[in-house]
C-alpha positions in Angstrom: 67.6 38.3 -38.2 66.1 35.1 -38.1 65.7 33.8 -42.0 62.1 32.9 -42.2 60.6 29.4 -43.4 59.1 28.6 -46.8 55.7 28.6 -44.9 56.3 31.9 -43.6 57.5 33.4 -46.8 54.3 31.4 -48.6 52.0 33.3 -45.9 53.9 36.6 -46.4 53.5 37.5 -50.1 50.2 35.7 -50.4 47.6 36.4 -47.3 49.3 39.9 -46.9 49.9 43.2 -49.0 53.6 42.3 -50.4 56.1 45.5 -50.9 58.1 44.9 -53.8 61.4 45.2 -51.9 60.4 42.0 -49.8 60.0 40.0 -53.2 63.2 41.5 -54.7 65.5 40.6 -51.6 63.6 36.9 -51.3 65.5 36.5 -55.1 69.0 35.9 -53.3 67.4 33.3 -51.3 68.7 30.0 -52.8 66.4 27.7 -51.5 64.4 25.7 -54.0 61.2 26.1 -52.2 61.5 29.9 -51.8 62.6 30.2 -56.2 59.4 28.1 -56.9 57.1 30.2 -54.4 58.4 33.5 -56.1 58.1 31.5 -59.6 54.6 31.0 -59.2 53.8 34.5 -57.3 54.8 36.3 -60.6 53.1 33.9 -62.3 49.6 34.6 -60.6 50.7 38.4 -60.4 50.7 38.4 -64.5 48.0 36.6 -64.7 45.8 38.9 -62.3 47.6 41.8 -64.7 46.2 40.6 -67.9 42.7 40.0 -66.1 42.4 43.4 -65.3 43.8 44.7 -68.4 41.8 42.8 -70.1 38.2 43.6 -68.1 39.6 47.4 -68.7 39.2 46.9 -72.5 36.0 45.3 -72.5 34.9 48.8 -70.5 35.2 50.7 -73.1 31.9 50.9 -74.9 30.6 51.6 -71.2 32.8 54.4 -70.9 32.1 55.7 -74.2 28.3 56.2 -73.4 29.1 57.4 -69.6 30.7 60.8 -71.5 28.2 61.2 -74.1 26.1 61.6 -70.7 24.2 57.9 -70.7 24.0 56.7 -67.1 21.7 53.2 -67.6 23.6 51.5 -70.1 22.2 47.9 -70.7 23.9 45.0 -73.0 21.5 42.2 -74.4 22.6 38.9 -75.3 20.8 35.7 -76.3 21.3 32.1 -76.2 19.8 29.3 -78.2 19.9 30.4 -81.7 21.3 26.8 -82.9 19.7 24.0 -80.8 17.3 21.8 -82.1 14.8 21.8 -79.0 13.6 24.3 -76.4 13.3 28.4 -76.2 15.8 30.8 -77.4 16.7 33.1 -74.3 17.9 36.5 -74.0 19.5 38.4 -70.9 19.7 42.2 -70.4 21.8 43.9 -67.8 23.0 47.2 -66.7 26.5 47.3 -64.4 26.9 50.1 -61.9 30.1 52.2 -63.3 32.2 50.7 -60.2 31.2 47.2 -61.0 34.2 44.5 -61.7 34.5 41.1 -62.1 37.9 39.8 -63.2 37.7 36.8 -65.5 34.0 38.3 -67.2 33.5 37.0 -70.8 31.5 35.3 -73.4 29.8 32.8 -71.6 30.8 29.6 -73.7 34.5 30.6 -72.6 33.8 29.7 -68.9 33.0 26.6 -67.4 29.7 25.6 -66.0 30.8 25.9 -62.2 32.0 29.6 -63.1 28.9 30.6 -65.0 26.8 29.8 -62.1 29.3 31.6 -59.5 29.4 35.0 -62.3 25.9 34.5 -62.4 24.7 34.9 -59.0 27.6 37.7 -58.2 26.0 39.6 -61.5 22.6 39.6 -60.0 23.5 41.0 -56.7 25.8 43.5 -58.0 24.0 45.2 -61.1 21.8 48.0 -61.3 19.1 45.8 -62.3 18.4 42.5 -65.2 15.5 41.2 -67.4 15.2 37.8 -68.8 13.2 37.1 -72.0 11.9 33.6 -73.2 10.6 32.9 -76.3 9.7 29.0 -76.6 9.9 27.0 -79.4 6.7 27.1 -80.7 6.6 30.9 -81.4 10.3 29.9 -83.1 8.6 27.7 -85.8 6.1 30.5 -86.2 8.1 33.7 -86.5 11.7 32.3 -86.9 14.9 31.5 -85.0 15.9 35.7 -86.1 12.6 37.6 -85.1 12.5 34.9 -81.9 15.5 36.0 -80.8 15.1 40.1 -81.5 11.1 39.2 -79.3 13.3 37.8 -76.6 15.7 40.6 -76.8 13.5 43.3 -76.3 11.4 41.0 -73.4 14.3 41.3 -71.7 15.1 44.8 -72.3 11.5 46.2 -71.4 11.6 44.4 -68.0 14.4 46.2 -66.6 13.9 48.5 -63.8 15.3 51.1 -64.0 14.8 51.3 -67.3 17.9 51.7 -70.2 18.7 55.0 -71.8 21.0 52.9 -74.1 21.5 49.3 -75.2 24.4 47.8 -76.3 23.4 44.5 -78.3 25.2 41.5 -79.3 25.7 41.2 -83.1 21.8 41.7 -83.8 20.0 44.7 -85.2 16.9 45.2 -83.4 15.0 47.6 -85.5 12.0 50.2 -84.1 13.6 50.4 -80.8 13.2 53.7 -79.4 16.3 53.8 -76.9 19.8 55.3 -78.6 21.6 51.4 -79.7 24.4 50.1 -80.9 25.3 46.0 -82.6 28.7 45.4 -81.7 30.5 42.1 -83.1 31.5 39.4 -80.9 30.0 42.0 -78.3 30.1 39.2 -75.7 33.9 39.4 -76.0 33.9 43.4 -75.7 31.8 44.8 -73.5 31.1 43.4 -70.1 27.4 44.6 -69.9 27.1 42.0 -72.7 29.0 39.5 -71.1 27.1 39.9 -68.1 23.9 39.3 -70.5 25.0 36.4 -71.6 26.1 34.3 -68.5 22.8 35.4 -67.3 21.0 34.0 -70.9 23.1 30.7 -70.4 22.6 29.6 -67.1 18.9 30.2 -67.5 18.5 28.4 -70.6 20.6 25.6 -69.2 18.5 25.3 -65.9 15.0 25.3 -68.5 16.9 22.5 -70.4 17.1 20.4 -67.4 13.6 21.0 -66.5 12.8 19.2 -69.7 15.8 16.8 -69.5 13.1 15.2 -66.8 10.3 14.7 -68.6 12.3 13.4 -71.7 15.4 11.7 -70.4 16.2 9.8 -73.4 17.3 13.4 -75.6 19.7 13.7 -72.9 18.4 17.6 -73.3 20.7 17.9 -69.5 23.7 17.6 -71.4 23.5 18.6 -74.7 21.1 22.0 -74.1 19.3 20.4 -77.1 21.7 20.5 -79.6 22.3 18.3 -82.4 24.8 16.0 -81.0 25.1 12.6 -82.6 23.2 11.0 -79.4 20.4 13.8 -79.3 19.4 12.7 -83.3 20.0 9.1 -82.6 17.2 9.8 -80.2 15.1 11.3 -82.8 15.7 8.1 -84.8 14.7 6.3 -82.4 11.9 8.1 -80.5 10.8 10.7 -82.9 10.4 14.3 -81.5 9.5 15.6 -78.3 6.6 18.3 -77.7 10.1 20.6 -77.0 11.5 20.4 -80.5 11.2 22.7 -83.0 9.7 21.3 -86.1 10.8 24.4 -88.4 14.2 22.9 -87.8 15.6 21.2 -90.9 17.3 18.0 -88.5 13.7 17.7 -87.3 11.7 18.2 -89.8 12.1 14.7 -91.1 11.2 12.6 -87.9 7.7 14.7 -87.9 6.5 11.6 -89.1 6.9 9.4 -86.2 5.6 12.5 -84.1 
């Protein structure tokens, strides 16, 4: 038999369904090219391993609730807690039970071209989402806390179908009359959270650029209108926008120049 080319062998284990055999006998070939294709085949073949393993574990709170009989099972995650400038915005989401996405987690562990791609694949795939906004003047009123728990539960009442039980990220949302649970680092553990909080992320994100056009010189684009060293060299210079929130301690003193 013909002995194939590294081009061949490149198209054969990764454009068709592999059997292990073919990989094991390709480990007597002593070509360079063929040890470096098979080098970096197990390579991606671990890696897709741990993925799945991985998005397995973060199931589990989903399963958990699918055999105490819950079928719409939402997770609720915010963004914007810490920034000194626009709304704090919370996502809810409920998965079907066959949904997967590889690679799903906390949202500041991915990168802004991934976000975007998980988003849109999130929205066409789940059962149904809810957004909840809550701007920054209703943050200097009620606090960053009861902000976010308003968002939360705008989020969570605007899905439809609606939730027969919530998993929430890290935050106790009290008089909520659907069977809950706060999980720590929730956006690391269960993937209906996850979901929730790629969807929070890339909304607030697309709001901060929004306002990154009327007030270019916060640079609110890039830093999501947190307190980077440019952002309160801006207040120094410019004082605060109509966006900021005054409760804010690093504001607080520029009110002056408002």
């Amino acid at each position: 038999m013909k002995k194939l080319t590294i081009a061949q062998i490149k198209s054969l284990i990764y454009e068709q369904q592999v059997d292990p055999t073919v990989i094991n006998s390709l480990q007597n070939d002593k070509r360079k090219g063929v040890q470096k294709l098979l080098q970096s085949f197990r390579k991606q073949q671990k890696k897709e391993k741990d993925l799945k393993e991985r998005f397995a574990a973060m199931t589990q709170y989903e399963r958990r609730c699918r055999q105490e009989g819950y079928h719409m099972i939402a997770g609720v995650d915010e963004v914007g807690r810490g920034p000194l400038a626009g709304p704090v915005v919370a996502a809810a989401v409920i998965l079907p039970p066959t949904f997967e996405l590889l690679g799903l987690n906390d949202s500041k562990q991915l990168s802004e071209a991934k976000r975007l791609e998980y988003a849109t694949y999130i929205k066409q795939n789940a059962v149904s989402y809810g957004i909840g906004i809550v701007g920054h003047e209703q943050i200097d009123t009620l606090n960053i806390l009861q902000a976010t728990k308003q968002a939360m539960k705008q989020a969570l009442f605007s899905l439809k179908p609606a939730a027969d039980y919530v998993l929430i990220d890290a935050v106790t949302l009290s008089n909520l009359p659907i069977p809950h649970q706060s999980i720590n680092k929730g956006d690391e553990r269960s993937i209906s959270i996850a979901a929730a909080s790629i969807l929070a992320k890339v909304t607030r994100d697309q709001w901060m650029r929004k306002i990154h056009q009327e007030y270019p010189m916060y640079e609110f684009a890039s830093n999501m209108g947190y307190g980077t060293k440019q952002h309160l060299n801006a207040l120094e210079k410019y004082g605060i926008s109509p966006y900021h929130r005054k409760s804010f301690s690093p504001v607080k003193k520029y009110l002056k120049s408002e």
